[in-house]
C-alpha positions in Angstrom: 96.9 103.4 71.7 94.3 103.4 74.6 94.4 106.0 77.3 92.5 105.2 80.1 92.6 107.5 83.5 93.8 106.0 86.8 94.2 102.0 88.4 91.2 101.6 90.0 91.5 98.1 93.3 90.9 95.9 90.9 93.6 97.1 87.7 96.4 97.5 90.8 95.1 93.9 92.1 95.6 92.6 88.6 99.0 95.0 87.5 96.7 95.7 84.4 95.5 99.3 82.9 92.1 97.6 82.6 90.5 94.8 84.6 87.1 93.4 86.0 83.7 94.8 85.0 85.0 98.0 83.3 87.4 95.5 81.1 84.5 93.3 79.8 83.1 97.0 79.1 85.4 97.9 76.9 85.6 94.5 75.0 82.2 94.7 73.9 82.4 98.6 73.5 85.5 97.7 70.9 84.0 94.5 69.9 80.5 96.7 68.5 83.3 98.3 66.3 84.7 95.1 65.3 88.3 95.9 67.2 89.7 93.7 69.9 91.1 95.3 73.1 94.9 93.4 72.2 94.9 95.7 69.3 95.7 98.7 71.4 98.4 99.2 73.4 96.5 100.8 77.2 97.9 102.9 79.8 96.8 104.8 82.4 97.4 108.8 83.1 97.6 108.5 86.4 100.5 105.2 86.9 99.7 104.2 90.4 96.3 103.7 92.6 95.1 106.9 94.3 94.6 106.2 98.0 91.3 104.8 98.8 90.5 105.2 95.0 89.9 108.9 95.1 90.6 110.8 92.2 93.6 111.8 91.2 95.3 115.0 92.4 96.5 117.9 89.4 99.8 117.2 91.2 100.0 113.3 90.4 98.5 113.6 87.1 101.2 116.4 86.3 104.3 113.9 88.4 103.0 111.2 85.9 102.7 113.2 82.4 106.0 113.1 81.6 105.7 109.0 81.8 102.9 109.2 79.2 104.4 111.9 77.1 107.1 109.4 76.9 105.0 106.1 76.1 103.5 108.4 73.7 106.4 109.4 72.0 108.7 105.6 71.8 105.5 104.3 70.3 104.5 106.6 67.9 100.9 105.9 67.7 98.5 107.4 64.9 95.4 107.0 67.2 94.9 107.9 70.6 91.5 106.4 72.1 91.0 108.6 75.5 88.9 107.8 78.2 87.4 109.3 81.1 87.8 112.9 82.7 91.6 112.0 83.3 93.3 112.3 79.8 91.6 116.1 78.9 93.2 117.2 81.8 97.0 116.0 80.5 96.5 117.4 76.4 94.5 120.7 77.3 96.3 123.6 78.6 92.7 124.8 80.3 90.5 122.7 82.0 87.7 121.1 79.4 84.4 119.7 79.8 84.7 116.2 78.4 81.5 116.6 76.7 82.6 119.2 75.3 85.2 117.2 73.6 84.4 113.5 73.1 83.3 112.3 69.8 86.0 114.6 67.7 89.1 113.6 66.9 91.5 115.9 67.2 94.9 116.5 65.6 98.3 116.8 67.8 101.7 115.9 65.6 101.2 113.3 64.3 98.4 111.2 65.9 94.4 111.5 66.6 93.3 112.1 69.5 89.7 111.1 70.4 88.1 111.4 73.8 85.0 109.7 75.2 83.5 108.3 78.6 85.5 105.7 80.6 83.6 102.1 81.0 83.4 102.6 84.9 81.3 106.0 84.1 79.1 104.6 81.6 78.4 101.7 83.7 77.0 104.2 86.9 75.7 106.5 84.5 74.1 104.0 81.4 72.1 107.5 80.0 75.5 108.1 78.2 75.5 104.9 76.5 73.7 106.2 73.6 76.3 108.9 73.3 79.4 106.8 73.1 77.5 104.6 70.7 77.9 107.6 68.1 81.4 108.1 69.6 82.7 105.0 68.8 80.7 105.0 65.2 83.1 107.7 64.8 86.4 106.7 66.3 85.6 103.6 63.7 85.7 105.9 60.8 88.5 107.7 61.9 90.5 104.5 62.6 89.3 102.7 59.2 90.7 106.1 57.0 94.1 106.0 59.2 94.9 102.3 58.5 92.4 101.0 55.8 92.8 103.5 53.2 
């Protein structure tokens, strides 16, 4: 499963989680790791666009939890790929740094999760790039000893 944070114009334009520049992002991000983006089943926190693209409020992210809690729990997965600033904010009690957090997988029932920086961010910010390089080494890992072993 692939978390991603909120429908940016172009993902509501589309009616898809993912779509236009940040979407050919994460192909290649996945495609370094030898995955495919249809391998992963992606939804957003945050269900519908923010008005004028802001960020989303703790109230809509909290109106919309119980959504993802619930696509969480009919499909059962065994790794959770979270990006952006979005997705801490839904399986943290406290508020948490992302970097504090990406690159480690961690444990919750029965699934990963493991956080890292949402295309659109690495795009404006490309310093980071090297960083979710080594995240993504180690998502790979974790996702080769879940199903390949």
């Amino acid at each position: 499963m692939l978390i991603t944070e909120f429908p940016g114009s172009e993902e509501d334009y589309y009616g898809r989680p993912v779509a236009g520049k940040s979407e050919d992002f994460l192909r290649r991000m996945l495609f370094s790791i030898n995955l495919k983006l249809e391998d992963f089943f992606i939804t957003p926190v945050v269900k519908c666009k923010t008005p004028a693209g802001r960020l989303p409020e703790p109230e809509e992210i909290e109106a919309c939890k119980k959504h993802l809690f619930n696509q969480i729990r009919l499909l059962k997965p065994k790794l959770v790929l979270a990006l952006g600033f979005t997705p801490p904010k839904v399986f943290f009690k406290k508020p948490v740094p992302l970097s504090e957090i990406r690159g480690k997988p961690y444990k919750v029932k029965s699934a990963y999760l493991f956080f890292t920086y949402h295309p659109n961010y690495i795009l404006k910010n490309p310093g980071v790039r090297r960083l979710v390089w080594k995240d993504l080494q180690e998502f790979k890992k974790l996702y080769e000893k879940i199903f390949l072993s």
